[in-house]
TORDO-258297 format. One line per field, with one value per residue (C-alpha): x, y, z; residue number from 1. Coordinates in pm, whole numbers. Example, Ala and Ser with C-alpha at 12.3 -4.5 7.8 and 13.67 -1.06 7.14 Angstrom:
REM TORDO-258297
u: c(1230 | 1367)
v: c(-450 | -106)
w: c(780 | 714)
seq: c(1 | 2)
END
This chain:
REM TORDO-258297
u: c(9792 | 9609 | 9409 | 9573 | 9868 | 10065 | 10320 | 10611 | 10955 | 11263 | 11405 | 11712 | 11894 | 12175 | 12275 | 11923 | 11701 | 11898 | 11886 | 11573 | 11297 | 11353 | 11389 | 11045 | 10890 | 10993 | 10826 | 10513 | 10308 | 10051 | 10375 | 10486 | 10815 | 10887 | 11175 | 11467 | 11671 | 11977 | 12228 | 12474 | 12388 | 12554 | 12377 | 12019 | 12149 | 12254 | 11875 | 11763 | 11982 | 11895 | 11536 | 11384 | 11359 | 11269 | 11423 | 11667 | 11698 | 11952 | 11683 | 11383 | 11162 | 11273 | 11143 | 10792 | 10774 | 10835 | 10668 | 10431 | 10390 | 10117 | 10380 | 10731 | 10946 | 11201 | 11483 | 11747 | 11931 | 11661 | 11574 | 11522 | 11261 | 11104 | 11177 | 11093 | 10823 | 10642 | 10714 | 10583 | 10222 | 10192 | 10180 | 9924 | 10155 | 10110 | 10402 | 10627 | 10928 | 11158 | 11205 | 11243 | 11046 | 11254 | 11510 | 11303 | 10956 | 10854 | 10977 | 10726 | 10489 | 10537 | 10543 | 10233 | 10005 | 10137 | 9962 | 9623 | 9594 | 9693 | 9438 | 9731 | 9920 | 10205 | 10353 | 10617 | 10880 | 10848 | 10832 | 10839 | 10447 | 10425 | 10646 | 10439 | 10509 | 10350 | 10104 | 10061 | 10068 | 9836 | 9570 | 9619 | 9604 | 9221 | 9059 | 8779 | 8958 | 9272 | 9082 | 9139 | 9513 | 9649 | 10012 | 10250 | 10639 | 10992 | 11307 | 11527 | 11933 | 12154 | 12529 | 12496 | 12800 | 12668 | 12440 | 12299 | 12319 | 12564 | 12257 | 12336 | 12341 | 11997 | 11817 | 12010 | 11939 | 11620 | 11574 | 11775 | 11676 | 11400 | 11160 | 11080 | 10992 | 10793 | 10585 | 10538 | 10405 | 10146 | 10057 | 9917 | 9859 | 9735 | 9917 | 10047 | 9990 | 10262 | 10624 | 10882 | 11256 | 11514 | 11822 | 12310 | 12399 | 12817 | 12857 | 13089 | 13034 | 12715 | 12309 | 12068 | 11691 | 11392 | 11095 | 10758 | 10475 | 10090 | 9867 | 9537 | 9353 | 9462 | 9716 | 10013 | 10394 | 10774 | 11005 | 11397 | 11656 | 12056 | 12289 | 12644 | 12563 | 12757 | 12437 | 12061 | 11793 | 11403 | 11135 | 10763 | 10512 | 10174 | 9940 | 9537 | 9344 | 9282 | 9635 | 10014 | 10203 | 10547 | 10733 | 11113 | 11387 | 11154 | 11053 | 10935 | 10597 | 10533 | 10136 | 9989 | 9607 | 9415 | 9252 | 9428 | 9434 | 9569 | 9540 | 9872 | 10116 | 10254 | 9945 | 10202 | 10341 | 10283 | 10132 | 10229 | 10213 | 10510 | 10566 | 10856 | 10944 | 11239 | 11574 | 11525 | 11267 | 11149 | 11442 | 11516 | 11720 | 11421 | 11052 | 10831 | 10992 | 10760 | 10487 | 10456 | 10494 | 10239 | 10002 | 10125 | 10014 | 9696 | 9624 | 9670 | 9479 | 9170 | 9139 | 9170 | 9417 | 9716 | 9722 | 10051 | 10110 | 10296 | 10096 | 10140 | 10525 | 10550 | 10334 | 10609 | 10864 | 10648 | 10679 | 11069 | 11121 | 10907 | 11144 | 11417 | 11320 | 11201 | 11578 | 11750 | 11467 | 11327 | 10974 | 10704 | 10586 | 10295 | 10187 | 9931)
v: c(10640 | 10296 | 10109 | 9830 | 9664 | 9413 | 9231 | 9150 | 8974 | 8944 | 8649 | 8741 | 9050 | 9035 | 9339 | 9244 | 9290 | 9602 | 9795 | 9756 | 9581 | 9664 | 10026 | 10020 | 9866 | 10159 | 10356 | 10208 | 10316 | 9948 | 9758 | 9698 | 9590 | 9347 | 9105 | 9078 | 8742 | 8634 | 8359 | 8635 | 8792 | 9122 | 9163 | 9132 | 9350 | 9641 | 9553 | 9659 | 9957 | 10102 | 10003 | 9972 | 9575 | 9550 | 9197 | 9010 | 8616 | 8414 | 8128 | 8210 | 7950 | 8079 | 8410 | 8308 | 8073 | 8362 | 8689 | 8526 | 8801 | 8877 | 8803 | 8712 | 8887 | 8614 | 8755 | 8471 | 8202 | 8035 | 7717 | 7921 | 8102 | 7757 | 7601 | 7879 | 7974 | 7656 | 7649 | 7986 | 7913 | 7559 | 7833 | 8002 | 8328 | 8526 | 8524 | 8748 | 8550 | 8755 | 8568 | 8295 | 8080 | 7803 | 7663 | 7391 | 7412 | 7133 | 7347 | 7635 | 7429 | 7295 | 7674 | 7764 | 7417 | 7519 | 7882 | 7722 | 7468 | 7743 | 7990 | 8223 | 8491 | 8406 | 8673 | 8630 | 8993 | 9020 | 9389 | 9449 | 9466 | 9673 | 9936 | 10266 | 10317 | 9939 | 9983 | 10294 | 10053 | 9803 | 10098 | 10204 | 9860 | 9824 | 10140 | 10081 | 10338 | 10052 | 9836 | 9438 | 9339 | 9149 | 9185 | 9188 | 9230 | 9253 | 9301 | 9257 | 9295 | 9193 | 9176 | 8810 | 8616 | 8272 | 8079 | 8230 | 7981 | 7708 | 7612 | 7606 | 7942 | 7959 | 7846 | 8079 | 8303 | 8239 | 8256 | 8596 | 8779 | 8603 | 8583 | 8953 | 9077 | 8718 | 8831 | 9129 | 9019 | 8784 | 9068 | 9250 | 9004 | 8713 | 8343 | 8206 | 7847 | 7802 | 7873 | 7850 | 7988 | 7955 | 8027 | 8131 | 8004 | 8018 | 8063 | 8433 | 8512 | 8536 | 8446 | 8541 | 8401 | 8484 | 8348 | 8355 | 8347 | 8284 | 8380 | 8211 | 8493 | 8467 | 8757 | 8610 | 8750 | 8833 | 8794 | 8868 | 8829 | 8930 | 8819 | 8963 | 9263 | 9605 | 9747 | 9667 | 9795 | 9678 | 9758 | 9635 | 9673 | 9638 | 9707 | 9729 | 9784 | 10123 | 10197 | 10155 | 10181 | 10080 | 10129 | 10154 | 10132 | 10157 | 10521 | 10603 | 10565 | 10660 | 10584 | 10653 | 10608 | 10652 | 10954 | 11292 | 11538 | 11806 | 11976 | 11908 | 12111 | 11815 | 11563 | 11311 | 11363 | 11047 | 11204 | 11027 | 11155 | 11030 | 11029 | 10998 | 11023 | 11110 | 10909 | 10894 | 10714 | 10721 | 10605 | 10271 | 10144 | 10149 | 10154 | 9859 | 9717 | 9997 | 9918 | 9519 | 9546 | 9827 | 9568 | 9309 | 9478 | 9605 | 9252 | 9121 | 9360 | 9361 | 8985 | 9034 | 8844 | 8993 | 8992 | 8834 | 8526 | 8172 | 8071 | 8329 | 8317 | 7921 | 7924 | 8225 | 7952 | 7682 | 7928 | 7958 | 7639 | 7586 | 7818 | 7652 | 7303 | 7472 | 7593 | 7271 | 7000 | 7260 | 7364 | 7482 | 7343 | 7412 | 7505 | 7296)
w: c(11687 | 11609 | 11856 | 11751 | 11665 | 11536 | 11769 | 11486 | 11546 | 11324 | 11283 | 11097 | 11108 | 10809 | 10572 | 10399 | 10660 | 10861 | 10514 | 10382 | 10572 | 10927 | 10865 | 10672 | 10991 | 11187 | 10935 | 10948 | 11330 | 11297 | 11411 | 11747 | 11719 | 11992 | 11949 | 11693 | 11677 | 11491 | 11560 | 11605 | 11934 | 11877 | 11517 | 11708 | 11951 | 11686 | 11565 | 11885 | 11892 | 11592 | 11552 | 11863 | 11925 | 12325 | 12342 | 12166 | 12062 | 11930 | 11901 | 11684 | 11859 | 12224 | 12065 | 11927 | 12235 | 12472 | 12356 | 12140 | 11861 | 11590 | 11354 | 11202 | 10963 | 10806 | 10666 | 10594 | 10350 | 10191 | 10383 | 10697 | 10496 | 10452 | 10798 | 10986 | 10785 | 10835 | 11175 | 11223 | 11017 | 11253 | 11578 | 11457 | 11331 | 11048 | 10838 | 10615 | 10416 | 10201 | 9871 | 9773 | 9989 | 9933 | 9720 | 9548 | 9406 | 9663 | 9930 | 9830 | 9746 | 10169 | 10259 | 10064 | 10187 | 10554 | 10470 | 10382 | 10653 | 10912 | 10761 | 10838 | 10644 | 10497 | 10227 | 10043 | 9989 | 9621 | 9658 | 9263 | 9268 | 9573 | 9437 | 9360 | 9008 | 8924 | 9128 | 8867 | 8588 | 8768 | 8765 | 8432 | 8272 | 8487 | 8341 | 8126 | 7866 | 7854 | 7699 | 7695 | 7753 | 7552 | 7597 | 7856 | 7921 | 8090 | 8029 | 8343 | 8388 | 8676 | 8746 | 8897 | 8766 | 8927 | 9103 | 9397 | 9709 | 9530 | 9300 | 8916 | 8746 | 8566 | 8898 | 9134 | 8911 | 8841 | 9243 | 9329 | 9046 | 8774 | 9057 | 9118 | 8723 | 8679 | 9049 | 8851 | 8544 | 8757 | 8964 | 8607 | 8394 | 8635 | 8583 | 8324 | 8190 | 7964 | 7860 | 7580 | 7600 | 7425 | 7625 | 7651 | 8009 | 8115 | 8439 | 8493 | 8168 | 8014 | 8101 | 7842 | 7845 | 7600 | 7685 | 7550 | 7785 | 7753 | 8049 | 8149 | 8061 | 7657 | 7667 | 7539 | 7700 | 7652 | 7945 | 7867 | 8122 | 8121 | 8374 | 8423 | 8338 | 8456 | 8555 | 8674 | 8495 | 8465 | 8224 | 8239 | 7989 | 7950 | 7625 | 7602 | 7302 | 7417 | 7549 | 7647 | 7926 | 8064 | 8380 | 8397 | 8635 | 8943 | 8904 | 8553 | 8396 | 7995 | 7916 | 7557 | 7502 | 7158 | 7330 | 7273 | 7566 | 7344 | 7026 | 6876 | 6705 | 6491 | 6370 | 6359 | 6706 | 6991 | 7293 | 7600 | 7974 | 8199 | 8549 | 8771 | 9113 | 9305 | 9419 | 9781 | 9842 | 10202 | 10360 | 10227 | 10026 | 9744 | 9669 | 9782 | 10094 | 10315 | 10115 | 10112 | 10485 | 10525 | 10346 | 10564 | 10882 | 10711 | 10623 | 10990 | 11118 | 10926 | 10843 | 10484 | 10255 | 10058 | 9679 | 9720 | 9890 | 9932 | 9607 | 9424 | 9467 | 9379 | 9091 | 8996 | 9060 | 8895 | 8551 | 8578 | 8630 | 8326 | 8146 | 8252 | 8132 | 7794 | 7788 | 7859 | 7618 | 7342 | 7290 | 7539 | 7836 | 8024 | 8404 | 8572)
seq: c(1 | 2 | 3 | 4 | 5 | 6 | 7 | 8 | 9 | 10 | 11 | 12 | 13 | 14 | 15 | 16 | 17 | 18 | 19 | 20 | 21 | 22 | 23 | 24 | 25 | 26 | 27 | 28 | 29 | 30 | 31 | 32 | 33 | 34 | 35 | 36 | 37 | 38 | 39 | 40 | 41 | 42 | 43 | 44 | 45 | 46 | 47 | 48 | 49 | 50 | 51 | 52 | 53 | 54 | 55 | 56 | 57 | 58 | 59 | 60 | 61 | 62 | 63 | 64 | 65 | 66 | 67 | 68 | 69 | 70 | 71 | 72 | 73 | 74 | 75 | 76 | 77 | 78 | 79 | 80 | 81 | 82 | 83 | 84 | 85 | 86 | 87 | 88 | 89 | 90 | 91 | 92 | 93 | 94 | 95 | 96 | 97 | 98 | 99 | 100 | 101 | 102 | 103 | 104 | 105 | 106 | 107 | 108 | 109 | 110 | 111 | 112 | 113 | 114 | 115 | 116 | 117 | 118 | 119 | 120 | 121 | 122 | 123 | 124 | 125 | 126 | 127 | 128 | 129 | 130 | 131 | 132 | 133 | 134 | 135 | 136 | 137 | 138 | 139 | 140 | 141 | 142 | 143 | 144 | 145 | 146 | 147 | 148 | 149 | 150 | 151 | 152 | 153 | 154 | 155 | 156 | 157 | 158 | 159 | 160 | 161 | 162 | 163 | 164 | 165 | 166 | 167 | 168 | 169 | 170 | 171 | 172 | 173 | 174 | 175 | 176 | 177 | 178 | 179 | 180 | 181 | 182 | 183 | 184 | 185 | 186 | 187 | 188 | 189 | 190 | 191 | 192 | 193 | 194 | 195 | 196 | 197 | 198 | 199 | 200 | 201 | 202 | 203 | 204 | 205 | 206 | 207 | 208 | 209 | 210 | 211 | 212 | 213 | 214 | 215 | 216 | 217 | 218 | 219 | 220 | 221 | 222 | 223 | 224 | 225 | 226 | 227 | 228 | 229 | 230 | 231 | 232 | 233 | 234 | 235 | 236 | 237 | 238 | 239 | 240 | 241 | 242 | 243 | 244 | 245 | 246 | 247 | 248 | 249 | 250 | 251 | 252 | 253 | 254 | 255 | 256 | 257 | 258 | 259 | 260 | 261 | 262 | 263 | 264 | 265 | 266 | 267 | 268 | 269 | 270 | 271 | 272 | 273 | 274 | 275 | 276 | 277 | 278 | 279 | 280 | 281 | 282 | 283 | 284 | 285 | 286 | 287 | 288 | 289 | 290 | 291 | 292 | 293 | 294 | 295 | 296 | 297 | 298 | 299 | 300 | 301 | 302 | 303 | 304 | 305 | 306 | 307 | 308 | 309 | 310 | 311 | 312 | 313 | 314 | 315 | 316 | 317 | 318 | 319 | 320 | 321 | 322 | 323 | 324 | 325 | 326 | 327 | 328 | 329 | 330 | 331 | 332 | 333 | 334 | 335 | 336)
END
């Protein structure tokens, strides 16, 4: 057992949260989960049921008013990710939002300046970069045999047929789905300064982006996105100039390096090692969600700072909504 933990409540306990983040906190022995809250009574008492919440809340301020915790967990619509968020951060909490933070960029941007001036946590759930096999990729791309990189990037399908919250396609989609493969490319290629896309948007029938990228480090990008599509699938690349690597659909990594590891049969045969790892993955409904809340506690506790935060996921929005504007007026446009 730790000495320590942290005192979390859950404000908001939809299909989301009860699937995939609240069973990861029960996972993970450095919470102490205190209170659940929902506007439906009987959802934060099936929270309580099933998880282990001592109290229950309909009203997320009665909550952080009464048992002051450690720490929130917001699991909602959007704006509540925002509004409570920033509520939250002003009372001194450390905060976890799922994504997005908000539904405009200025709304992020309020989220992430309510993070600095509280000196608080405040992490936003894009779990994409906590997920094991690109954390894999993250490691690869950082050893000295990798080399420089110099490229970077993803492919990413969803079924989404429209906008996500009532917001125009492209944005909801940029939102529900864009968000987690752009976190991604961030999280291994740092941020990037400037976009150009060209782009097929009609709403319940077709969303197809391609969008060149350039990151402040010189490494330039591709990003490709597909909406209404009869399946999901991801794929995230990353080359060196002493290697290769990709990850795809969550669980698979292929790496090739210029240095053999065995005498081959065939001189003209590509040797590549891959990895993959199995379908259940700890209980939840997929990889990342136990892990971006294991750093989360981790983070509380020590005093340290997450790699991925309220900034991190608006400058992601800042570069879609670049994208988007690149779509809709032709030619690139660049990220302060």
């Amino acid at each position: 057992m730790f000495e320590k933990r942290v005192r979390v409540g859950f404000i908001g306990c939809g299909h989301h949260s009860m699937e995939s983040l609240q069973p990861a906190v029960s996972l993970i022995p450095r919470f102490d989960y205190v209170a659940a809250c929902d506007l439906d009574a009987e959802k934060a008492r099936e929270a309580a049921r099933r998880f282990g919440a001592r109290k229950t809340y309909t009203d997320y301020v009665e909550m952080v008013d009464e048992e002051s915790p450690d720490a929130v967990v917001i699991v909602g619509p959007p704006p509540l990710h925002e509004e409570a968020g920033v509520s939250c951060l002003k009372k001194g909490l450390h905060v976890f939002v799922e994504k997005p933070p908000s539904l405009t960029l200025d709304g992020a941007r309020r989220l992430m300046e309510a993070m600095k001036s509280s000196g608080r946590i405040c992490m936003v759930g894009t779990h994409w970069r906590h997920m094991p096999v690109h954390r894999a990729l993250k490691t690869l791309s950082e050893r000295e045999v990798f080399g420089e990189v110099f490229r970077l990037e993803a492919t990413y399908l969803a079924p989404d047929t429209r906008g996500a919250w009532g917001l125009s396609f492209e944005w909801g989609f940029m939102l529900n789905q864009a968000v987690h493969p752009m976190d991604c490319l961030q999280f291994l290629g740092g941020r990037v300064v400037e976009a150009e896309a060209r782009g097929v948007v009609e709403e319940g029938r077709k969303l197809a982006v391609s969008a060149s990228l350039i990151f402040a480090s010189g490494a330039v990008g591709s990003f490709t996105l597909g909406g209404c599509s009869p399946l999901f699938y991801e794929r995230v690349g990353v080359q060196g100039t002493g290697g290769w690597a990709e990850a795809e659909q969550f669980k698979r990594l292929r790496y090739a390096g210029r240095e053999r590891w065995i005498e081959p049969t065939d001189p003209s045969a590509i040797q590549t090692l891959v990895f993959e790892h199995g379908s259940h993955y700890r209980g939840v409904s997929r990889p990342g969600y136990v892990e971006e809340l294991e750093v989360f506690a981790e983070s509380v506790l020590s005093g340290g700072h997450p790699h991925a935060d309220a900034e991190d996921a608006y400058y992601a929005l800042k570069t879609l909504d670049a994208i988007v504007k690149s779509i809709e007026k032709g030619g690139s446009v660049r990220i302060d």
